[in-house]
PDB file of N, CA, C and O in Angstrom:
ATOM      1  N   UNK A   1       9.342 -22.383  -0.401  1.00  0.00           N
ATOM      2  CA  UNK A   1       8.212 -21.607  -0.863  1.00  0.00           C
ATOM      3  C   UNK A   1       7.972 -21.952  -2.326  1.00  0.00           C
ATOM      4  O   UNK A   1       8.706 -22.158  -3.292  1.00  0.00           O
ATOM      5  N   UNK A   2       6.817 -21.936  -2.141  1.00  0.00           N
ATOM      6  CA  UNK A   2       6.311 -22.779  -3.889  1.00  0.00           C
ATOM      7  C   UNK A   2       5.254 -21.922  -4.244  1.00  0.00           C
ATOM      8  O   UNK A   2       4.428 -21.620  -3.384  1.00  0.00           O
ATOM      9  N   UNK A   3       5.140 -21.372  -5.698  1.00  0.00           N
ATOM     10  CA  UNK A   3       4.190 -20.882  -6.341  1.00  0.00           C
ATOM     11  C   UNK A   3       3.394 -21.254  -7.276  1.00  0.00           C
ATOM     12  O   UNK A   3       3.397 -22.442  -7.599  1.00  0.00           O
ATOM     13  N   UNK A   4       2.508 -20.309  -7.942  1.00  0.00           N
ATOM     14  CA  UNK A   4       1.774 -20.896  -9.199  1.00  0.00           C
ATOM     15  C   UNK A   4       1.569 -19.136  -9.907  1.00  0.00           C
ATOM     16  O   UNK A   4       1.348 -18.234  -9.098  1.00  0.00           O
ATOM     17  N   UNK A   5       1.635 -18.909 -10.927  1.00  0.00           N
ATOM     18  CA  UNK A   5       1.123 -17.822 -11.868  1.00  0.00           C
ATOM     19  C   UNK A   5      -0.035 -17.027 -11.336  1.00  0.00           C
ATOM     20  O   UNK A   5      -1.063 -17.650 -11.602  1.00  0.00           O
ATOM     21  N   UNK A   6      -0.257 -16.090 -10.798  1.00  0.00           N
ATOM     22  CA  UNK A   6      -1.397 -15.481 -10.749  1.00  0.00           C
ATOM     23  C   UNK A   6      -1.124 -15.741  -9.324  1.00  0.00           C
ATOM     24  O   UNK A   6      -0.974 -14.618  -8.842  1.00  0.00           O
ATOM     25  N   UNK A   7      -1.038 -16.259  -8.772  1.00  0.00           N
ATOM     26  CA  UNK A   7      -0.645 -15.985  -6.869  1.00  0.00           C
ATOM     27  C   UNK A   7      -0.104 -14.645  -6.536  1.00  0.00           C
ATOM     28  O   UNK A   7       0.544 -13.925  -7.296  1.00  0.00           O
ATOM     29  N   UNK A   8      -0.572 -14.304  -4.865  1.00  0.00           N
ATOM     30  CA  UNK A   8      -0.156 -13.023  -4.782  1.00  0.00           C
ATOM     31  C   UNK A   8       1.036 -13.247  -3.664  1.00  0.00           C
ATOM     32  O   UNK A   8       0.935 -14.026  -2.716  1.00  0.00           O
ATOM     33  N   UNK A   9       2.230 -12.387  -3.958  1.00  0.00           N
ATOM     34  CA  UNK A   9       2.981 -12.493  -2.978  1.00  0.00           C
ATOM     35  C   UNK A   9       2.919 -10.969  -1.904  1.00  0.00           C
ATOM     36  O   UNK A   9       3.078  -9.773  -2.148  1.00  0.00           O
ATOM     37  N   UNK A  10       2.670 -11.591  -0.910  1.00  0.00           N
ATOM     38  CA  UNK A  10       3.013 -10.516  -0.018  1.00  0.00           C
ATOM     39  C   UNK A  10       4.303 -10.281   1.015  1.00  0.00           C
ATOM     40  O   UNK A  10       4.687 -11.246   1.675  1.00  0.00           O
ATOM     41  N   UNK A  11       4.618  -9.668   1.079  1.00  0.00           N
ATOM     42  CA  UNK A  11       6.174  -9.274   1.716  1.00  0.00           C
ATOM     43  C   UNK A  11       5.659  -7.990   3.129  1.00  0.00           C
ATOM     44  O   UNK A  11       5.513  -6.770   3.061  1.00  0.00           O
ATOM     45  N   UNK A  12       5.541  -8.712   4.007  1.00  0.00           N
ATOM     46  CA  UNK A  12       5.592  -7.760   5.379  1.00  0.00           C
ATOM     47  C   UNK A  12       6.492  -6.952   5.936  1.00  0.00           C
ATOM     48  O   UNK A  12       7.401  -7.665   6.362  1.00  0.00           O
ATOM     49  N   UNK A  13       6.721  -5.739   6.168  1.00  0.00           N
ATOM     50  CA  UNK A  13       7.529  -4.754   6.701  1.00  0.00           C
ATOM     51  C   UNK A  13       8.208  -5.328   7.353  1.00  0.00           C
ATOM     52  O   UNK A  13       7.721  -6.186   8.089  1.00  0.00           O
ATOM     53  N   UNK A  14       9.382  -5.126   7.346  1.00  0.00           N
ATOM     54  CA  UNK A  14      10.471  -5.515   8.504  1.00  0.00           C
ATOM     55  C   UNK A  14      10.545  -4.761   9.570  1.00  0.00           C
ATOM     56  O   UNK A  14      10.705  -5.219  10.702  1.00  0.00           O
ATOM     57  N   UNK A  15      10.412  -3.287   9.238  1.00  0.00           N
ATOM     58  CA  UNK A  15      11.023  -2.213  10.438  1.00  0.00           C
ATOM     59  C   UNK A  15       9.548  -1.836  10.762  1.00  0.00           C
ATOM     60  O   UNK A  15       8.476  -2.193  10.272  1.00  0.00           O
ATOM     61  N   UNK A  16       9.923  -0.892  11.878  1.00  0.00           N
ATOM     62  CA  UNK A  16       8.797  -0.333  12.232  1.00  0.00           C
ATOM     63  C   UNK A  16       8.408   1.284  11.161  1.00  0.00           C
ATOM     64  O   UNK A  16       9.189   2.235  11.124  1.00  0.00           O
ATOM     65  N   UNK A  17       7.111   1.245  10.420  1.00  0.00           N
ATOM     66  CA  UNK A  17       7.078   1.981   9.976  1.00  0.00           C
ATOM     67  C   UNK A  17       7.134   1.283   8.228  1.00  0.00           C
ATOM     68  O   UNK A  17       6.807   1.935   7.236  1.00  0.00           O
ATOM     69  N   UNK A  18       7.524   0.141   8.208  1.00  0.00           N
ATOM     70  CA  UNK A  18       7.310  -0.116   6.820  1.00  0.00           C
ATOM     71  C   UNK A  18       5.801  -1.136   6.660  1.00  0.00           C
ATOM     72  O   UNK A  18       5.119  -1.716   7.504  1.00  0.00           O
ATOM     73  N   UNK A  19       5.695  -1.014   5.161  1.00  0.00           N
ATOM     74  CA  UNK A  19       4.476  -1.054   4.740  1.00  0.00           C
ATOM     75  C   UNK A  19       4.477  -2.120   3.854  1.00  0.00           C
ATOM     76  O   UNK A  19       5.277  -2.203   2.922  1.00  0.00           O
ATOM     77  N   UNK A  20       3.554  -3.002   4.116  1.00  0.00           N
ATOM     78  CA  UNK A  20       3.115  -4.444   3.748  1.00  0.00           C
ATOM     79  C   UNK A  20       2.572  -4.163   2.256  1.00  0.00           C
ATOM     80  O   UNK A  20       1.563  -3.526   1.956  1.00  0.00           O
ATOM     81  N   UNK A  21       3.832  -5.034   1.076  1.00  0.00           N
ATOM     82  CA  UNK A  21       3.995  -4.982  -0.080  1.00  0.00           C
ATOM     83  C   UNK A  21       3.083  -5.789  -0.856  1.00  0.00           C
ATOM     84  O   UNK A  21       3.479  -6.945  -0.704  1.00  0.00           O
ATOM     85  N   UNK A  22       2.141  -5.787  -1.554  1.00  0.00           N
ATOM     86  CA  UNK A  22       1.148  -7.157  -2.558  1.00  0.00           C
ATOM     87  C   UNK A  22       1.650  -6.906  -3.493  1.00  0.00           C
ATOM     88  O   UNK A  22       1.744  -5.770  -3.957  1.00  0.00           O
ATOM     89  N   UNK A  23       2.272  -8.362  -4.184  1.00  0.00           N
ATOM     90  CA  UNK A  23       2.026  -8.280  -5.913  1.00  0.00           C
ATOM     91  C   UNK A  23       1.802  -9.838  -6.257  1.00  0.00           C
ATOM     92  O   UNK A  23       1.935 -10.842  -5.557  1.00  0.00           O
ATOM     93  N   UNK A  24       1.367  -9.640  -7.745  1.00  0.00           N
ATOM     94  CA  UNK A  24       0.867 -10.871  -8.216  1.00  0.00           C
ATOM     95  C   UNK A  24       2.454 -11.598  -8.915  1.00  0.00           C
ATOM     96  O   UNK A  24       3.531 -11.251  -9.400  1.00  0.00           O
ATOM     97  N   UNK A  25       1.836 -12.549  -8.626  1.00  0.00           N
ATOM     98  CA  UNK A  25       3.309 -13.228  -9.366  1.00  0.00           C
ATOM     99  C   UNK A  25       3.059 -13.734 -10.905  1.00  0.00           C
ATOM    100  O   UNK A  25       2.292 -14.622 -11.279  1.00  0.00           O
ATOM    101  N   UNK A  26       3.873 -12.963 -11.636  1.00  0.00           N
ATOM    102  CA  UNK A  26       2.905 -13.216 -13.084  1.00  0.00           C
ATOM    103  C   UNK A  26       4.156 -14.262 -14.001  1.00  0.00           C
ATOM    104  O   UNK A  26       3.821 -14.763 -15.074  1.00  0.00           O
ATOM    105  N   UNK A  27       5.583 -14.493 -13.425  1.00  0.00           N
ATOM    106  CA  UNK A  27       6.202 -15.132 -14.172  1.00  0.00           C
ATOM    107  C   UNK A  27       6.817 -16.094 -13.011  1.00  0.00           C
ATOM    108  O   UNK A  27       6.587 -15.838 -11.829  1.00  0.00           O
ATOM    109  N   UNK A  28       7.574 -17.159 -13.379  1.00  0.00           N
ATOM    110  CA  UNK A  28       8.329 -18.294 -12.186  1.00  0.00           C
ATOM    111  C   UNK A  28       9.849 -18.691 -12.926  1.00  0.00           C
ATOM    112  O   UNK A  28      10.087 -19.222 -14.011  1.00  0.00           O
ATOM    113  N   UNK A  29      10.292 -18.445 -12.393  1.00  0.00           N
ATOM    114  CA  UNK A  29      12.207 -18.604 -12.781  1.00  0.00           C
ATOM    115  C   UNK A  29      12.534 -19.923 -12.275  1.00  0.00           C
ATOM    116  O   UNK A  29      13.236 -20.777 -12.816  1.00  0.00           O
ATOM    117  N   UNK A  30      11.922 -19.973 -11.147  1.00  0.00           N
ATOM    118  CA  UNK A  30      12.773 -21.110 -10.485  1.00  0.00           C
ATOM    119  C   UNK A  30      12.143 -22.546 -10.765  1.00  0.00           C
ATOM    120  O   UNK A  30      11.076 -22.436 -11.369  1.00  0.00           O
ATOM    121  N   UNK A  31      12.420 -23.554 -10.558  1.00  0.00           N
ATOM    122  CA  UNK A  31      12.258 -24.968 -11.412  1.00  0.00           C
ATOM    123  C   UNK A  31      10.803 -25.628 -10.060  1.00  0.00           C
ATOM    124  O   UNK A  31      10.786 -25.851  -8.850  1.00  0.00           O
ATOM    125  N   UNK A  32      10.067 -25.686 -10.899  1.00  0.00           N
ATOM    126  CA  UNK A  32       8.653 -26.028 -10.279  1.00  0.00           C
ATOM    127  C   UNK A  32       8.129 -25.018  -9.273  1.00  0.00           C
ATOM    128  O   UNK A  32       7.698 -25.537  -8.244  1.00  0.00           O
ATOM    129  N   UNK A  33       8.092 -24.224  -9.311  1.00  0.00           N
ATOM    130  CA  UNK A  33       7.166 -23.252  -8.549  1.00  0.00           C
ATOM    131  C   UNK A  33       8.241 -22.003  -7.157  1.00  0.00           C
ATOM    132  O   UNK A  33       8.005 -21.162  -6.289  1.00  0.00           O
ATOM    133  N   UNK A  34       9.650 -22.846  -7.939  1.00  0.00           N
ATOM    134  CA  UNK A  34      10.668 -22.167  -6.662  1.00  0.00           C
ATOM    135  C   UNK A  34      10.851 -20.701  -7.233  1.00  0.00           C
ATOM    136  O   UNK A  34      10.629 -20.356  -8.394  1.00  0.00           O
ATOM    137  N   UNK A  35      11.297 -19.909  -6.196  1.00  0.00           N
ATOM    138  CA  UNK A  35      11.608 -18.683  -6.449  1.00  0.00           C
ATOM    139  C   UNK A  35      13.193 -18.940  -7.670  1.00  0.00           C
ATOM    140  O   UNK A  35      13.799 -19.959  -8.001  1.00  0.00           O
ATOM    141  N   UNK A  36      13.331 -17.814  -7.945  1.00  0.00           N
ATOM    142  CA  UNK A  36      12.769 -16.359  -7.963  1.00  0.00           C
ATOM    143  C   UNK A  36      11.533 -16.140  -8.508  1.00  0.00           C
ATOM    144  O   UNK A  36      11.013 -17.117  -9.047  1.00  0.00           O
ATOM    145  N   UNK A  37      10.931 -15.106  -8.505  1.00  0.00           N
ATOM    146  CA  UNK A  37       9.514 -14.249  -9.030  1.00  0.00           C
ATOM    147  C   UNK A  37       9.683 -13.189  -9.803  1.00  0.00           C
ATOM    148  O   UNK A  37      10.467 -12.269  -9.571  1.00  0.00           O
ATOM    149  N   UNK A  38       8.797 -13.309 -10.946  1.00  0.00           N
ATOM    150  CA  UNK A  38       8.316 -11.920 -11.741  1.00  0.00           C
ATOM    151  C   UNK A  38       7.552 -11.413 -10.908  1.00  0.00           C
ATOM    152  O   UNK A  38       6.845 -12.368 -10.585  1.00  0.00           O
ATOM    153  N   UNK A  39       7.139 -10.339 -10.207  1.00  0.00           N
ATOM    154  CA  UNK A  39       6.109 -10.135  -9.522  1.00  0.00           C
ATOM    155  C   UNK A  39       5.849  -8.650 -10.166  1.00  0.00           C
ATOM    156  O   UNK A  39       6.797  -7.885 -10.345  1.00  0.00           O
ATOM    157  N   UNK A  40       4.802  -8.371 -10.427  1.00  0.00           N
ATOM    158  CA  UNK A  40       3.712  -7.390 -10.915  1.00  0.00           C
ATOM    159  C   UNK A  40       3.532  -6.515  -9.162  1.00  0.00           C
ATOM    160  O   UNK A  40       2.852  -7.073  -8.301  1.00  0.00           O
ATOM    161  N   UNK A  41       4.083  -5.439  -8.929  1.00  0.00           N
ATOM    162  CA  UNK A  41       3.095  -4.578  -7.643  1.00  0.00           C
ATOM    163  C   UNK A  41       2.131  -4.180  -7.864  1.00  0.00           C
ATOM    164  O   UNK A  41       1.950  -3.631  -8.951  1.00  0.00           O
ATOM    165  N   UNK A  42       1.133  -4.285  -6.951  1.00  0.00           N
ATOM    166  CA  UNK A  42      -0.410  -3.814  -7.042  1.00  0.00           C
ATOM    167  C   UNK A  42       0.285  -2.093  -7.176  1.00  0.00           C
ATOM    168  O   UNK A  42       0.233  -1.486  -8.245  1.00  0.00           O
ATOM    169  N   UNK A  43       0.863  -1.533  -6.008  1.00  0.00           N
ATOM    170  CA  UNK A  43       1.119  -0.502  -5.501  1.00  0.00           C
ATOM    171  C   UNK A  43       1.385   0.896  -6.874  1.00  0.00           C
ATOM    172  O   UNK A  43       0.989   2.045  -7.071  1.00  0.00           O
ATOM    173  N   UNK A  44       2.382  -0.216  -7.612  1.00  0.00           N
ATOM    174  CA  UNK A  44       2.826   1.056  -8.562  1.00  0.00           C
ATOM    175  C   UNK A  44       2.983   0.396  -9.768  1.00  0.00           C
ATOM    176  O   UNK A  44       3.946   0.774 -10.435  1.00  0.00           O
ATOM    177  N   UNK A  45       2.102  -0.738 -10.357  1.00  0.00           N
ATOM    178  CA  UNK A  45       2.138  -1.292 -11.446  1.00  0.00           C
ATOM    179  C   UNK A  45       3.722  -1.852 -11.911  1.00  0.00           C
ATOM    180  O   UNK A  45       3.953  -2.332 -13.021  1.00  0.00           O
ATOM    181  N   UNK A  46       4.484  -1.727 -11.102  1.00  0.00           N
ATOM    182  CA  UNK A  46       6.234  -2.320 -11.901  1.00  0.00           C
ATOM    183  C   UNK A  46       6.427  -3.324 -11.705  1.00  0.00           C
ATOM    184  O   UNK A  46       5.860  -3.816 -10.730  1.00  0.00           O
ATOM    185  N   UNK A  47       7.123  -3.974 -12.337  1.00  0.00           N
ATOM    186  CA  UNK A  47       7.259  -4.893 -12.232  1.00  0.00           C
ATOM    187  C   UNK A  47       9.017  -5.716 -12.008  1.00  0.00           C
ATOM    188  O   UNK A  47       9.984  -5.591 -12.760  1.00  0.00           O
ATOM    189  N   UNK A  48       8.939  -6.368 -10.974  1.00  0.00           N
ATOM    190  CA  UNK A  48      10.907  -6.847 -10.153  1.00  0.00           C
ATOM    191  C   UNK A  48      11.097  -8.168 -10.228  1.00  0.00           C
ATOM    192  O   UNK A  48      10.232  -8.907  -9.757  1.00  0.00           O
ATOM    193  N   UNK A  49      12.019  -8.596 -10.707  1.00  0.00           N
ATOM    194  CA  UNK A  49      12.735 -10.149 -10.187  1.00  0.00           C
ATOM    195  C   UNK A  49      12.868 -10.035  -8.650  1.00  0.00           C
ATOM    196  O   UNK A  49      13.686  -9.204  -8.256  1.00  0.00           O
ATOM    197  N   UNK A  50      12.101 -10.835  -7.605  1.00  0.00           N
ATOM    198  CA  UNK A  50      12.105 -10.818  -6.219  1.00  0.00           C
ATOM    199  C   UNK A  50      12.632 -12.408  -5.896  1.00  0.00           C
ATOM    200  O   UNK A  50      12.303 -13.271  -6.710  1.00  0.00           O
ATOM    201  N   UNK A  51      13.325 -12.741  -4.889  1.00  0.00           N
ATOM    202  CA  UNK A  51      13.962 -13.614  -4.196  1.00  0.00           C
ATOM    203  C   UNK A  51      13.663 -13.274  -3.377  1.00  0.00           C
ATOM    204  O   UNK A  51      14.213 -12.318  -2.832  1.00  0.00           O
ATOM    205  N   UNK A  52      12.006 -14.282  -2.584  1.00  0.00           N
ATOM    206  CA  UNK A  52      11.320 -13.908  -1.571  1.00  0.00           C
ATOM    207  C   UNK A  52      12.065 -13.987  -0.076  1.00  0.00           C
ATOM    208  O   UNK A  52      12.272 -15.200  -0.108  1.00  0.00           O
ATOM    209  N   UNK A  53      12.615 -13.570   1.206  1.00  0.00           N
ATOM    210  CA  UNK A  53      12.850 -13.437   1.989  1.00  0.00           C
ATOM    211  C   UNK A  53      12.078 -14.760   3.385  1.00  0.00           C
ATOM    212  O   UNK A  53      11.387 -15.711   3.021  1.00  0.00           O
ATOM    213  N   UNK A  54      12.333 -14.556   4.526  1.00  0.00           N
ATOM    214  CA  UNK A  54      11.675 -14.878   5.580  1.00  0.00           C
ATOM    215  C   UNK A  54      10.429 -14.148   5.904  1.00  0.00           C
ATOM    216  O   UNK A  54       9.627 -14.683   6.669  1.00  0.00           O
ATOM    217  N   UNK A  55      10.165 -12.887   5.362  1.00  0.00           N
ATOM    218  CA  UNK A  55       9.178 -11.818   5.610  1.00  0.00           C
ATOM    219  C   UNK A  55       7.674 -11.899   4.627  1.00  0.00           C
ATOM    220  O   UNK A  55       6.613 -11.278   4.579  1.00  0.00           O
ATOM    221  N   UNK A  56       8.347 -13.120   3.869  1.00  0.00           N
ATOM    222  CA  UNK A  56       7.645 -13.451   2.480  1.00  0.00           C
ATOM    223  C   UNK A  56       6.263 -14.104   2.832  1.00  0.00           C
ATOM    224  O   UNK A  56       5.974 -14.405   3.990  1.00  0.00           O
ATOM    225  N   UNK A  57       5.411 -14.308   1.744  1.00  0.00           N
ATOM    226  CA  UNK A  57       4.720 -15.630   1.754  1.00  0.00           C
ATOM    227  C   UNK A  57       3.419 -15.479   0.644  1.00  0.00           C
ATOM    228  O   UNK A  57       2.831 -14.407   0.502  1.00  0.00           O
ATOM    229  N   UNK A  58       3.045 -16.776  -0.154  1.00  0.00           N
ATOM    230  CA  UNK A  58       2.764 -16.810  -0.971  1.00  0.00           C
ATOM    231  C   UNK A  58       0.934 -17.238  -0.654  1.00  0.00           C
ATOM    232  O   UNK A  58       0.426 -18.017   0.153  1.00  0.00           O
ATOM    233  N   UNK A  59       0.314 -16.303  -1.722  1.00  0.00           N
ATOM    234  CA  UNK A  59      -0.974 -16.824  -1.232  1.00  0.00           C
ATOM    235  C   UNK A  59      -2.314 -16.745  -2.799  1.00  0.00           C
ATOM    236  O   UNK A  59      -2.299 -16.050  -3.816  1.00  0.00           O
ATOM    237  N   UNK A  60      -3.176 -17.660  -2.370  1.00  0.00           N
ATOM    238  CA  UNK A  60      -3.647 -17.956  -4.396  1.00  0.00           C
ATOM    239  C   UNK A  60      -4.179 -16.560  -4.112  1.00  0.00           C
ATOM    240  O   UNK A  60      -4.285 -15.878  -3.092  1.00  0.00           O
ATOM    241  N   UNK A  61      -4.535 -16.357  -5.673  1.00  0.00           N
ATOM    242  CA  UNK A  61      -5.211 -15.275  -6.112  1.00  0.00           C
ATOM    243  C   UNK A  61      -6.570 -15.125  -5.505  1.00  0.00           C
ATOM    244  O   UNK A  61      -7.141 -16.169  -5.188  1.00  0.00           O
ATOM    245  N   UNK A  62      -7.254 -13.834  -5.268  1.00  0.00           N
ATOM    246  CA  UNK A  62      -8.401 -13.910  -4.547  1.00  0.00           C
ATOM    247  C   UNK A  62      -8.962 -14.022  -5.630  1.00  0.00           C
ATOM    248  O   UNK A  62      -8.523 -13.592  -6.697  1.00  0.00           O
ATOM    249  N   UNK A  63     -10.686 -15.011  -5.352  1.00  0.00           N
ATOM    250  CA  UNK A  63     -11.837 -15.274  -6.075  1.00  0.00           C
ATOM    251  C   UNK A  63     -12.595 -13.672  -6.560  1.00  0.00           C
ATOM    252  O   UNK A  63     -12.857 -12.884  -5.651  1.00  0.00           O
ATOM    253  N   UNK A  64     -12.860 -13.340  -7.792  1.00  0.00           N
ATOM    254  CA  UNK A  64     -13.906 -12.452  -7.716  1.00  0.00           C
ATOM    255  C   UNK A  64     -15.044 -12.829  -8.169  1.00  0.00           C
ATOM    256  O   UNK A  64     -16.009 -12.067  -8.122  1.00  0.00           O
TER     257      UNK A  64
END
C-alpha cells in the first residue's frame, strides 16, 4: 500500500456493527509512500500513527 499527502484512508469495519473510518493522510513515515500514516479523522478531528491493516485502503483526495 502506497500513499501520497492529502489521500484519504479508509479503514472498513471488521465486525458486524462497526463503522467505516475516513481520514486524510496528512503525514508519511514510511520510505516512499509506505505506511505507517499520520492520519487526520474526518470523524473527530484527532489525529493517530495508523499501520494500515487488510481492512485498509488508500484513495486520492476528492476533487472540489
Amino acid at each position: 500500500m502506497l500513499a501520497h499527502r492529502g489521500d484519504r484512508l479508509i479503514l472498513e469495519g471488521t465486525h458486524v456493527g462497526d463503522r467505516r473510518r475516513t481520514g486524510m493522510i496528512i503525514e508519511l513515515r514510511g520510505a516512499d509512500g509506505a505506511p505507517p500514516y499520520v492520519v487526520r479523522w474526518l470523524d473527530t478531528d484527532r489525529e493517530s500513527l495508523v499501520f494500515p491493516g487488510p481492512d485498509a485502503r488508500v484513495e486520492p483526495p476528492l476533487s472540489e
